[in-house]
C-alpha positions in Angstrom: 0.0 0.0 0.0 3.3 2.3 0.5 3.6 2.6 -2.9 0.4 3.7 -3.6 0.6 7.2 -1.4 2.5 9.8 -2.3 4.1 12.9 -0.2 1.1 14.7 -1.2 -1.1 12.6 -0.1 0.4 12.8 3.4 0.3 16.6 3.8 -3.7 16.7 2.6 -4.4 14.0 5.5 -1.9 15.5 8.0 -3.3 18.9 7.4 -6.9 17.9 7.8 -5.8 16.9 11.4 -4.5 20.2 12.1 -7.9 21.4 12.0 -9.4 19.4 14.8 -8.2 19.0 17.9 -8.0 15.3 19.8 -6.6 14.5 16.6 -2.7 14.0 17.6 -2.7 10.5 18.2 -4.3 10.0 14.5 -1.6 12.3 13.2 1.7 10.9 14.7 0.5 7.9 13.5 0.3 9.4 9.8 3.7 10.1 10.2 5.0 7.1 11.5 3.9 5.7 8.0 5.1 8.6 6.2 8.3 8.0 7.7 8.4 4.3 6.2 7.5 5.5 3.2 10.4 7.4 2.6 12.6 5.2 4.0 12.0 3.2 0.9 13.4 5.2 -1.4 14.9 7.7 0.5 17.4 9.7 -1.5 14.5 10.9 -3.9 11.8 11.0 -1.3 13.3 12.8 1.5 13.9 15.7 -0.7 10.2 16.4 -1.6 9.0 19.6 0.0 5.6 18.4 0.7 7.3 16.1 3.6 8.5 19.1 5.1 5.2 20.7 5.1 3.5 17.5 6.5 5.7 17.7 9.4 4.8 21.0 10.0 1.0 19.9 9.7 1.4 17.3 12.3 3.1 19.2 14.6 0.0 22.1 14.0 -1.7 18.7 14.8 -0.4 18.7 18.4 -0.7 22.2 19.1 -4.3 21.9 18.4 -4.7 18.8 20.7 -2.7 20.8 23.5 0.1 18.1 22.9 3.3 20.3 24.0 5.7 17.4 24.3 4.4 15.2 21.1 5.0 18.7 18.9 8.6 18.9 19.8 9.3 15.6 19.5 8.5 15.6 16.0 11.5 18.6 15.0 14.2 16.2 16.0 12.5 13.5 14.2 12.4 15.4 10.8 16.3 16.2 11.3 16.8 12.5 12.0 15.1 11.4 8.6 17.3 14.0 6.9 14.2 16.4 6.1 15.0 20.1 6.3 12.3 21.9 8.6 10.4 24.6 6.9 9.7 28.1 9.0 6.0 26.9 9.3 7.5 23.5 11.5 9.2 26.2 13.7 6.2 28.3 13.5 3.6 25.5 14.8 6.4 24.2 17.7 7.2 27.6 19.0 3.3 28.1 19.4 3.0 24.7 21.2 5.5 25.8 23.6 2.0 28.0 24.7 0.3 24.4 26.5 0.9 23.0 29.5 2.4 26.5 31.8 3.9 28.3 28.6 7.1 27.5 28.1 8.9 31.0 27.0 12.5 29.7 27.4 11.5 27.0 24.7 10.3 29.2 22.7 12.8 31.4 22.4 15.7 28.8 21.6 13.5 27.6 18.7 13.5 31.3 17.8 17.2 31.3 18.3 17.5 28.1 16.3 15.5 29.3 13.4 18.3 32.1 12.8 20.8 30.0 13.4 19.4 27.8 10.4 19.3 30.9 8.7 15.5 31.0 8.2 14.4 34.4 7.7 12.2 35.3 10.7 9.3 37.3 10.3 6.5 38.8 12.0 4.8 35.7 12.5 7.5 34.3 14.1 7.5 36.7 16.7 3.8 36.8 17.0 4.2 33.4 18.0 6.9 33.8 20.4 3.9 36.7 22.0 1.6 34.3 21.9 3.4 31.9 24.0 4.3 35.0 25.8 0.7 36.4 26.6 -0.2 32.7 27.5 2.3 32.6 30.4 0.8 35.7 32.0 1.9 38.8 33.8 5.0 39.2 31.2 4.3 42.9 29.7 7.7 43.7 29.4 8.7 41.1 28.1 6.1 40.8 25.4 7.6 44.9 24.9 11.0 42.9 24.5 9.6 41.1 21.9 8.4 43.6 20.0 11.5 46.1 20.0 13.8 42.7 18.7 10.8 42.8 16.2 11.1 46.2 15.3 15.0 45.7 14.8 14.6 43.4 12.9 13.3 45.8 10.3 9.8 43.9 10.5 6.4 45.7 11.0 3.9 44.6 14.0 0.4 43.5 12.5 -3.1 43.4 14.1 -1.7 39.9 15.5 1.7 41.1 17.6 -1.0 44.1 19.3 -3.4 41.5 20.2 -1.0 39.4 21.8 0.9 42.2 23.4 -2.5 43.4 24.6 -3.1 40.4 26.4 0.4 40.1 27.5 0.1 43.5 29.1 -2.5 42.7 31.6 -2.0 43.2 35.2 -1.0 40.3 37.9 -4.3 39.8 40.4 -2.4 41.9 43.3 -1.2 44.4 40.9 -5.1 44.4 39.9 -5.8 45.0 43.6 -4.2 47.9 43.9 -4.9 49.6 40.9 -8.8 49.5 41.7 -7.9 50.5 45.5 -6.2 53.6 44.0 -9.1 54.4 41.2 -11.5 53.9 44.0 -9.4 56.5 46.2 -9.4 58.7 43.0 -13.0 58.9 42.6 -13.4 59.5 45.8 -11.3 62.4 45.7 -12.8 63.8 42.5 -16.1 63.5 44.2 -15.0 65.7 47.1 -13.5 68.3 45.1 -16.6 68.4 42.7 -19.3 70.5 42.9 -21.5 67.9 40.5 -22.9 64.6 40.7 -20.5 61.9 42.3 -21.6 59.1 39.9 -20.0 57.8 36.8 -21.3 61.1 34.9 -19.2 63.1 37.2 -17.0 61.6 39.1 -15.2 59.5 37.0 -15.0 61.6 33.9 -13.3 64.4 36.3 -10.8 61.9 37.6 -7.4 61.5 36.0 -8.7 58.2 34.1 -11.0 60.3 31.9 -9.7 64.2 32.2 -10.8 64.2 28.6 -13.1 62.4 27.4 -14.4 63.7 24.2 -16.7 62.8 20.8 -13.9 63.6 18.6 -11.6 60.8 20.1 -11.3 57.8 17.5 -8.2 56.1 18.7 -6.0 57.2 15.6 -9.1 57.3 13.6 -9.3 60.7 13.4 -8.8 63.4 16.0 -6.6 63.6 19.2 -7.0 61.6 22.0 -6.2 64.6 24.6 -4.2 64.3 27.9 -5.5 61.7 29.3 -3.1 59.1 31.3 -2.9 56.7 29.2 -2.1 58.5 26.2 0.1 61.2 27.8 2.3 58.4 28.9 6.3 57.9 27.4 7.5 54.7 26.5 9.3 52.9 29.6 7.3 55.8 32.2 4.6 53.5 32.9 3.3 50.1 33.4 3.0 47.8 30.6 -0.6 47.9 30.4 -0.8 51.5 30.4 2.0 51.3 27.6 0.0 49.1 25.6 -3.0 50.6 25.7 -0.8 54.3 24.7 -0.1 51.9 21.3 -3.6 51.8 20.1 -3.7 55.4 18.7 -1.1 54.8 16.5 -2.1 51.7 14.8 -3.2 53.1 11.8 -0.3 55.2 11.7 1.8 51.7 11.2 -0.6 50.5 8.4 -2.2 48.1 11.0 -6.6 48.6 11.5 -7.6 47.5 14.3 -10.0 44.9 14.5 -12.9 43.8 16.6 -10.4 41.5 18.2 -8.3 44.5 19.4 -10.5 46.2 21.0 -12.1 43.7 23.0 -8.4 42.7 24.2 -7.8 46.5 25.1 -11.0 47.0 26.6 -10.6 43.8 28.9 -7.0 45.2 29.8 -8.5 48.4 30.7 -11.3 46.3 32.7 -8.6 44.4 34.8 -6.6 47.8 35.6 -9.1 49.6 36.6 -9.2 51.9 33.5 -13.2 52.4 33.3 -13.4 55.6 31.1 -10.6 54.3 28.9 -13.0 51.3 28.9 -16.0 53.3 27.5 -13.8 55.2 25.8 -12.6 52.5 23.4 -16.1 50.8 23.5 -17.7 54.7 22.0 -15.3 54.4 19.3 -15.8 51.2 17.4 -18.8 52.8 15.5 -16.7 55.6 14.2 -14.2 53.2 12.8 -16.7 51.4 11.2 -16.7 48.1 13.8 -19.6 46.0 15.5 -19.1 46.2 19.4 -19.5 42.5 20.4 -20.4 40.6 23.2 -16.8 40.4 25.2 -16.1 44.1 24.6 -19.5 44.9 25.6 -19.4 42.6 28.9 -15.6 43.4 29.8 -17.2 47.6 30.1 -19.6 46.3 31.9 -17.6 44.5 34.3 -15.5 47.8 34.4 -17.8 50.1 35.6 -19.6 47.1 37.9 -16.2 46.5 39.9 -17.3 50.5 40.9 -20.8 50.1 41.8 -21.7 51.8 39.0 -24.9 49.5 38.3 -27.3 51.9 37.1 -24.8 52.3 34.0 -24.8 48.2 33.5 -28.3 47.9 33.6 -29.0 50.4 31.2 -26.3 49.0 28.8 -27.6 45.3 29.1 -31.4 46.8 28.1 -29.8 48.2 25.0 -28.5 45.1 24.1 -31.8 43.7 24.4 -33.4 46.3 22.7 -31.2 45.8 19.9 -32.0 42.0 19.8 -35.7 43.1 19.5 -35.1 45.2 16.3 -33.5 42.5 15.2 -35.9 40.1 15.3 -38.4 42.6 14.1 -36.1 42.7 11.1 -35.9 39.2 10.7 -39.6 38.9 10.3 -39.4 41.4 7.5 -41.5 44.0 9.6 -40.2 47.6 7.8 -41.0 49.5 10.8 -39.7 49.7 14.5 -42.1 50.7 17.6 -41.2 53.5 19.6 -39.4 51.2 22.4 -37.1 50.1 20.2 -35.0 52.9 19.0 -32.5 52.5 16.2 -29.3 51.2 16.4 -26.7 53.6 16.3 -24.1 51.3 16.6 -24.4 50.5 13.1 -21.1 50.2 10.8 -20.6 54.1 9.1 -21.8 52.5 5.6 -25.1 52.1 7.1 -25.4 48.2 6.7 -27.5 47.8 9.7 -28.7 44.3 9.1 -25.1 43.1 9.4 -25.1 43.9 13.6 -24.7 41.1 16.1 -27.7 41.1 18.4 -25.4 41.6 21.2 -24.7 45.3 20.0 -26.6 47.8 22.4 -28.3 50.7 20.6 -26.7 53.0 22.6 -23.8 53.4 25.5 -24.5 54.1 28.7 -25.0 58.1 29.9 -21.7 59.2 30.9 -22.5 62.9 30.1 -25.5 64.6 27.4 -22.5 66.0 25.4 -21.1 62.7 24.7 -24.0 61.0 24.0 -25.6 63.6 21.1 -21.8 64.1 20.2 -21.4 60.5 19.6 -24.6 58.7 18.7 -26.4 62.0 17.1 -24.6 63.1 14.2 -21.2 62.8 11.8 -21.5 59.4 11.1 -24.2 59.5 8.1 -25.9 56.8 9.5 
């Protein structure tokens, strides 16, 4: 039956278990078989480049499964059959390095190996080495590390590297700790000191989290972000999640647009460190750029301004998420008009495709302040 199978063959089976995980047994089994088969005629077979690229699928394989050890077993094995291993082998083992208590030093040495081998790294390579990064926690400067290497390397970040250095970024749980003590003392503060209400409309926009909080602020979309502390910060003066979230305005300005993914991991940083306004801030300004505000981004605000009491705010949010749900089942049912309860969605993307909204988009944010909202939700975006 050898003879019947080809190298080709191999990679379309190997691959398909790379897209399933449980399915790393079945695939180091393929390549036990794959490895007899070029053992029969192995000075023509072991120079075919779709064995290299089955490796690589199998070891995907593991990483799918969670299979840590069974993926870098398989990089010795290729060098053992003679097989040189392509950047996407490297690729899929570095990222397995992520299971089982992410294994950074690992990861690096197969980063180190791969230029020692004199495969030219790129920015997926480093995005994997983040990603094994971000998976062992608590490491913001060291996901920072990775990035500046990146950047030296005459390599440009992509949605992918911010994502991960986003997640990286976030706070350890005592660090977490103090930062909401300290917002909580700040508020308190601004509350004292202020002659108006000492609720989120108030308070928090006049503490140092939110001394600007305006329509105009799109995040690099258009328009400055102010003075606020996050933006005002130079890079190395602050903590790494305050320095990652200071990178977001100048995606664009690197040819990267930020996604739905993005946000939502920025917004969940600025959940865990106590960054409310920055929260709501980010959340206000997916519609501008022309993004759906999903479910996590939506929740992770809420959990924000909940970790401050700030319930009234939640509540309202989670009716406009219902509320949107209603107008989209009214929608569904091919009804053309919308009853007064049910006001329309002004989350919508800028090009006005309305029907293309999740129906765990709110049809409006929660009332930090009247200027905001009829700044925001009222006008500019031709919807």
């Amino acid at each position: 039956q050898g003879a019947q199978l080809d190298a080709r063959a191999f990679l379309n089976a190997l691959s398909g278990c790379a897209k399933q995980s449980g399915r790393s047994g079945e695939a180091l089994q393929l390549v036990g078989m794959m490895e007899v088969w070029v053992h029969q005629q192995h000075s023509t077979r072991v120079r075919q480049p779709e064995i290299g690229q089955a490796y690589a699928a199998a070891i995907a394989a593991c990483d799918e499964s969670c299979d840590k050890e069974a993926a870098l077993e398989l990089l010795p094995r290729m060098k053992t059959l003679g097989v040189g291993a392509p950047a996407e082998a490297y690729h899929a083992a570095i990222t397995a390095c992520r299971h089982d208590g992410a294994d950074v030093r690992t990861a690096r040495a197969l980063v180190a190996q791969m230029r020692q081998e004199k495969l030219g790294l790129t920015t997926r390579s480093y995005n994997c080495l983040l990603h094994v990064v971000s998976a062992a926690g608590e490491r913001g400067d060291e996901a920072f590390a990775v990035l500046d290497e990146l950047e030296r390397q005459g390599l440009a970040p992509d949605e992918i590297t911010y994502l991960h250095l986003l997640t990286a970024c976030r706070p350890t749980a005592a660090q977490a700790k103090s930062l909401k003590s300290l917002a909580w003392h700040q508020r308190r503060l601004a509350a004292a000191s202020s002659p108006g209400p000492s609720t989120f409309d108030g308070a928090l926009l006049a503490s140092s989290h939110a001394s600007e909080l305006k329509p105009a602020v799109s995040l690099g979309l258009g328009g400055s972000r102010g003075s606020s502390s996050v933006s005002s910060m130079r890079p190395g003066s602050a903590p790494p999640w305050q320095r990652a979230l200071a990178l977001m305005p100048g995606m664009l300005q690197r040819g990267v647009v930020p996604t739905e993914r993005t946000y939502a991991a920025a917004i969940e940083l600025c959940a865990r460190s106590s960054e409310v306004a920055e929260a709501f801030r980010l959340l206000y300004s997916m519609p501008a750029a022309g993004l759906r505000p999903d479910g996590y981004s939506i929740v992770s605000a809420a959990t924000a301004a909940a970790a401050f009491g700030e319930y009234p705010v939640v509540l309202q949010l989670l009716h406009e998420v219902e509320l949107e749900a209603a107008r989209r089942r009214v929608i569904a049912h091919g009804r053309d008009g919308l009853t007064t309860d049910a006001p329309a969605s002004r989350w919508a993307r800028r090009d006005g495709h309305r029907d293309g909204l999740t129906t765990d988009a709110p049809a409006r944010p929660p009332p930090l302040q009247s200027e905001l909202r009829l700044g925001l939700f009222d006008g500019g975006r031709g919807d």
